[in-house]
N, C-alpha and C positions, 0 to 999 in steps of 0.2 A: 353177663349172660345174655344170650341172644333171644330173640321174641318165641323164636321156634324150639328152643330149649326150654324156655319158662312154660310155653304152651303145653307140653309132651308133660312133665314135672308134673303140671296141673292134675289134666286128662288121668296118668297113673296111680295119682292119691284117690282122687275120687273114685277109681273103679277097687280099689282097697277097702274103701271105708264100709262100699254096699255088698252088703250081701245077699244069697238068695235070689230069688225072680227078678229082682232088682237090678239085678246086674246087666242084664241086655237091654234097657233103657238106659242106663248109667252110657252105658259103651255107646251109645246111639249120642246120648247128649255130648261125648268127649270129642267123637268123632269128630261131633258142626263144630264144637270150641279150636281143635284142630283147624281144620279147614277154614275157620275165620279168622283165627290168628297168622295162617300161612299168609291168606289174601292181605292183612294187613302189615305184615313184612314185607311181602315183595310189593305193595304200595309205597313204606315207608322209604323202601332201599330206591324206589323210582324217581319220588319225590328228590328225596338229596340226590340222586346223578343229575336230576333238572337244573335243584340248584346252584351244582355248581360250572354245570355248564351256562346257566344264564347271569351268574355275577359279574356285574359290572366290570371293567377293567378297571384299575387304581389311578384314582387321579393325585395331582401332585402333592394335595392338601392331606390324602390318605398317610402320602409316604411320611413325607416330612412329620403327620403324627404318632407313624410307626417307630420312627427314630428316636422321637425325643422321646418318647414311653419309654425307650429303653430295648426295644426290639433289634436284635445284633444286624450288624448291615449285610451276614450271610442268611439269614434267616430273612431278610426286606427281599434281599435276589430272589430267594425261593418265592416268594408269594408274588413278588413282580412276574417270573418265566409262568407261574401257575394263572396267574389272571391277565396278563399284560400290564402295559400303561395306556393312558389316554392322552399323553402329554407328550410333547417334545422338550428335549433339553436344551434351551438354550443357556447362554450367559449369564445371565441374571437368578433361572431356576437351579443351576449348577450353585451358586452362592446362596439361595436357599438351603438346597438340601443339604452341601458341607459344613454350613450353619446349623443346622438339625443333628449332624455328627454322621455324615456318609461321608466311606472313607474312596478313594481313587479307584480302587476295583469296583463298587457297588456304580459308581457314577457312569465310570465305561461302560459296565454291563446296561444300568438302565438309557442310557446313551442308546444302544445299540438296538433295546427292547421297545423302546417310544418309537410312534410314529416320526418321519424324519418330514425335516421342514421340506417344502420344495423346493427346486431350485430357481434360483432367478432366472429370468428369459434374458439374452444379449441384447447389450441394446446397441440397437440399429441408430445410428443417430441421420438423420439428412444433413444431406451436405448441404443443401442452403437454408438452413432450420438458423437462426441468429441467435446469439447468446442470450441469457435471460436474466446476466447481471446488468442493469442498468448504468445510463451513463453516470461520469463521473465530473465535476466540475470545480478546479483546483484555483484559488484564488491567492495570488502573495500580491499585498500593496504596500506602498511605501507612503505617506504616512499611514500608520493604521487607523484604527475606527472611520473607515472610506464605509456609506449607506451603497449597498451593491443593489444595481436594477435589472434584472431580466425581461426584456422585449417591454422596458418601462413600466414593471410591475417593481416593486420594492419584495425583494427576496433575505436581507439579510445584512448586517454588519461585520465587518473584516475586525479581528480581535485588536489588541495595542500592538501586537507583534503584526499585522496584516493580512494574518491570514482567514480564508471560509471554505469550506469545504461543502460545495450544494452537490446531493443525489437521489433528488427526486425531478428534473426537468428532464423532457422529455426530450429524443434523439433529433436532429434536428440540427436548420439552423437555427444562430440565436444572437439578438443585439446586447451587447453588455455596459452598461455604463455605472463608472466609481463618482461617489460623488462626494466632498468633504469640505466643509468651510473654509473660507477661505483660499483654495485651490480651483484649478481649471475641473470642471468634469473628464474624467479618460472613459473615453468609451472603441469600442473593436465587438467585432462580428465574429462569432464561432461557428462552427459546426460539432454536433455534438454523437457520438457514437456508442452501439450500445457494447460493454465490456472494457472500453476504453475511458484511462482521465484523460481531462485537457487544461493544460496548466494555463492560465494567465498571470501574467506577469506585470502589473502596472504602476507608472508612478506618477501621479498627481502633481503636477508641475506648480509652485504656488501663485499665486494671481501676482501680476505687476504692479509695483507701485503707482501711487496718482502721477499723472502730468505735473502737478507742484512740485513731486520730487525729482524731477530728472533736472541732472544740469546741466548746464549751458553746454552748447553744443557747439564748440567750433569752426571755423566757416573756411580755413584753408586753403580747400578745395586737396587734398588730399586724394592721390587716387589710392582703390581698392588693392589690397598683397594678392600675391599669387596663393593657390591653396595650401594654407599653411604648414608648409615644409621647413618654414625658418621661424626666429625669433621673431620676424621684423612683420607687424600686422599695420598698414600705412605709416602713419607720422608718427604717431602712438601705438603703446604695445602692453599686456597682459605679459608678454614672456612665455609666452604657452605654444606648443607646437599640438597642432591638432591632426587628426585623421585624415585625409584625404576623404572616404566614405566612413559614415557610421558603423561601425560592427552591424551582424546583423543582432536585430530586438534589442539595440541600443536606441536612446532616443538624444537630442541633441549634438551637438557637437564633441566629438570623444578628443580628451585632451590624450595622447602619448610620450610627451617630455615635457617640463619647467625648468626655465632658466635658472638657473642660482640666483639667492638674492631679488630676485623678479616681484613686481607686482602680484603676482599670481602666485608666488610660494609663500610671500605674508599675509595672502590672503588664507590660508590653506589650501589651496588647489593642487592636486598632484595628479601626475599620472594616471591612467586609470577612471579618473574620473567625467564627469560631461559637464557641458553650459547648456542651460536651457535656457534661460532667460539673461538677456543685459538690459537691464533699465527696466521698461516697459515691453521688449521686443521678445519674443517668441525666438528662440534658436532652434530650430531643427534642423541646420546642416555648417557643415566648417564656412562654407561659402557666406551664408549667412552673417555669421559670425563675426566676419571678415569685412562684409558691408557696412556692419553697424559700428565696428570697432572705429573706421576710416573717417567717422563723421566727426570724433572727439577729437580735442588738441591732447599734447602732452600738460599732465596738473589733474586731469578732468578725473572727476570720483564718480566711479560705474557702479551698478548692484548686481551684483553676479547670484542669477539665482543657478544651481548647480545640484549634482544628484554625485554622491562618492559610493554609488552601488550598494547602498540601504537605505540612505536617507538624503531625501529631498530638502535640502539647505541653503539660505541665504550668506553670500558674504559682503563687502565693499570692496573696491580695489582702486589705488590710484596708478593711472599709467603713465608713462613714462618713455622719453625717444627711444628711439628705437635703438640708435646709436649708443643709450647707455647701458644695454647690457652686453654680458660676455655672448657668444655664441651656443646654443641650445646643445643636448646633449643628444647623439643623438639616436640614444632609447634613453628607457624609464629606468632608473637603479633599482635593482631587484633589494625589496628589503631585507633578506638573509645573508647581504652579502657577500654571495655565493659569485664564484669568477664563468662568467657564461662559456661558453665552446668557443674559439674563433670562430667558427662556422657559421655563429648564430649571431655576431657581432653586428652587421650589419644589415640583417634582417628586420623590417617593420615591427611592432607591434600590433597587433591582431588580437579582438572581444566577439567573444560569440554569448549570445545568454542563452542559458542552457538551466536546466533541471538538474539537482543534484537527487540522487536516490537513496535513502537513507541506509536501505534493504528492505529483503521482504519482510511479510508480504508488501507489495506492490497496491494500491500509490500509496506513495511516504516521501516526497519531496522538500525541498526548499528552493526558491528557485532564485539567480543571480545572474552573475559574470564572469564569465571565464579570460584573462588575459593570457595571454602566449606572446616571448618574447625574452629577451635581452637574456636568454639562458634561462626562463624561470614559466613556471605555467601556474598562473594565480588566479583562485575561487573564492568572490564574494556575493553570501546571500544580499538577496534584500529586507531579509528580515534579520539579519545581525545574526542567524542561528549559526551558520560557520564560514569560516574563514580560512583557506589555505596559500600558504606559498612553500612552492614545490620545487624543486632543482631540478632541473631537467635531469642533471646528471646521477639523481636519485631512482632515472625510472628504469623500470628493466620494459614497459611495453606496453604503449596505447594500442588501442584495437578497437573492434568491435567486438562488441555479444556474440557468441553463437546463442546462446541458450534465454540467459536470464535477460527477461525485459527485450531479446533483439526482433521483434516484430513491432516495437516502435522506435527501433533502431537507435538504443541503447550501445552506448561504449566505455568503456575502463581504462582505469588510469593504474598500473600496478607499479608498487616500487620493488625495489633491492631488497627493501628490508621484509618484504613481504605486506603491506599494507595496500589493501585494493578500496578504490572508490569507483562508483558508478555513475554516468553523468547522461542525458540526453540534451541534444540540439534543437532549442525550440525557437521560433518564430513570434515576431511583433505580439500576437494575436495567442500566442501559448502552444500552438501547434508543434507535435514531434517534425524532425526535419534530420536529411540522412546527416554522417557526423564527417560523412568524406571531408570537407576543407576543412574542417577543425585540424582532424586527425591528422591533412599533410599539409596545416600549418604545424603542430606537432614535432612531425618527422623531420622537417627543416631546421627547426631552433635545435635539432637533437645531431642535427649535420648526415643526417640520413638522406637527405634530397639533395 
């Protein structure tokens, strides 16, 4: 019953009850009961239109209570369109509330009814604004646990496999030196950018024996070989045919054939590998090599210190005339025993070191040697992580990157079988370098050129 109804009800009984003179006071008093029960309806009726034009809109914490009480989710819509929301739906509130049991209809609609986020503003990026990922500083050494020093601060040890990976120094250039018992310190100069890694690559050559150890040294007068294209290295011979120029980011003298039977194949030396050291002497180039070799007779017992493109290793070796061996072969035997192209029969061999890419993301190297030749394209890390020999005639197509990795001028090697590797041309010092000669040395051994 409404207030104006129970009002009237009132006013009626009382003017019943009185009788006589009584009665025009009665009517007088019902009248003001009247007239203040109206005022106080249409007070009460003003009040609730206030309140519910001034209730809050529903915040998220409202909803989700209305849910789990048990309030149906068309019934949630209704008091959502009646009071709004105060909330936007994102992600996360969305798994709220169908947590709380709102079904896909209530979510859209309240979707719709919440305030909406704004939109992002585009970003304008500047073209000379520089990246904001710092540099990267990739370290593979041969032997491992090398003490690494940055501009002769001590920054870190290289693991038992060789490697450290620093990315906190700043862009720049930068002095690096490896340092480890027993060995020569390797030290090279960087430059360091920001976005970019830069791989170095080093091998720690091991220190020469005392003057006590070396032997006697011949006095013949022996002249110096020509740059070792043949078997014959003066009066005395290893049996090793070496490089003309080092590959590049090779270091010593890069051997490319061993004679049968040779000095140099009981020694272990094969293909593929370097001389850094004879005796006491420092080899950094064929010529080298070749000078120091000229000073012994045939009988004399050399120390070959050597690197087989992981590990820096010592061997002995006795040499022997030159006259006693067969003639040198002349490439390396590809260990798959795969029959090279004619094409590629007579071609050099050719080492580039180079970064291998594991995949993304990007860096994830190991870094080694790449050999090209005698029909075969072979990859050793320096840290033993992998090893391939490849057939030329297994590939369908070296190239470059367009995409992945090629602004440090990255390139791939894909086969037949569908197996792709990724590799970068790096330099002494670790630097990316473009992959053009690799590639057509490549196309050559593939009888492409």
């Amino acid at each position: 019953m409404t207030h104006r109804a129970s009002t009237l009800c009132v006013v009626r009984t009382a003017l019943q009850r009185e009788p006589g003179r009584a009665r025009p006071r009665q009517l007088l008093r019902g009248l003001l009961a009247l007239a203040a029960a109206l005022l106080l309806f249409h007070s009460l009726e003003l009040t609730s239109v206030q309140a519910q034009t001034s209730r809050k809109a529903l915040s998220k914490n409202e909803v989700i209570e209305l849910l789990e009480s048990g309030v149906s989710p068309t019934r949630v819509e209704e008091l959502s369109r009646q009071y709004g929301l105060a909330f936007t739906i994102t992600s996360s509130v969305e798994t709220e509330l169908r947590d709380a049991g709102a079904t896909d209809e209530l979510v859209e609609a309240l979707r719709k009814l919440g305030p909406q986020a704004p939109a992002a503003p585009p970003s304008t990026p500047t073209a000379h604004e520089p990246p904001t990922t710092p540099p990267i500083l990739l370290i593979e050494a041969t032997p491992g646990g090398a003490q690494v020093y940055v501009d002769d601060k001590p920054v870190g040890t290289t693991s038992s496999s060789g490697r450290l990976k620093l990315t906190r120094l700043a862009p720049g250039e930068h002095a690096v030196r490896l340092s480890s018992p027993g060995h020569r310190d390797y030290e090279t100069r960087i430059t360091l950018s920001r976005g970019e890694t830069t791989p170095v690559a080093a091998i720690l050559e091991a220190a020469g024996p005392s003057r006590a150890e070396k032997p006697q040294v011949g006095g013949s007068g022996a002249t110096p070989g020509t740059a070792a294209s043949s078997a014959a290295l003066g009066q005395a011979t290893l049996g090793v045919g070496l490089a003309r120029q080092a590959p590049a980011g090779v270091r010593g003298a890069y051997i490319n054939a061993v004679a049968p039977s040779s000095p140099a194949e009981r020694a272990g030396l094969r293909a593929g590998y370097s001389i850094l050291a004879i005796d006491d002497h420092a080899i950094n180039s064929p010529q080298q090599a070749i000078e120091v070799l000229t000073q012994f007779q045939p009988g004399a017992i050399v120390r070959i210190t050597y690197s087989d493109g992981q590990n820096v290793q010592i061997t002995r070796a006795q040499l022997v005339p030159r006259a006693a061996l067969p003639p040198l072969p002349t490439q390396a035997t590809p260990s798959s025993g795969a029959n090279p192209p004619a094409a590629s029969a007579a071609l050099p061999v050719v080492s580039f070191a180079v970064a291998h890419d594991h995949g993304p993301p990007p860096p994830n190297y190991c870094v080694g040697i790449m050999t090209i030749g005698n029909g075969m394209i072979q990859y050793r890390s320096a840290n033993g992580m992998h090893s391939f020999d490849i057939p030329v005639d297994s590939v369908r197509e070296a190239r470059k990157n367009a995409v992945y990795m090629a602004v440090n001028g990255a390139f791939h090697i894909r086969l037949k079988k569908g197996t792709n590797y990724n590799f970068v041309v790096i330099n002494a010092a670790g630097q990316f370098l473009p992959p053009d000669t690799l590639l057509q040395a490549i196309d050559r051994v593939m009888g492409r050129q």
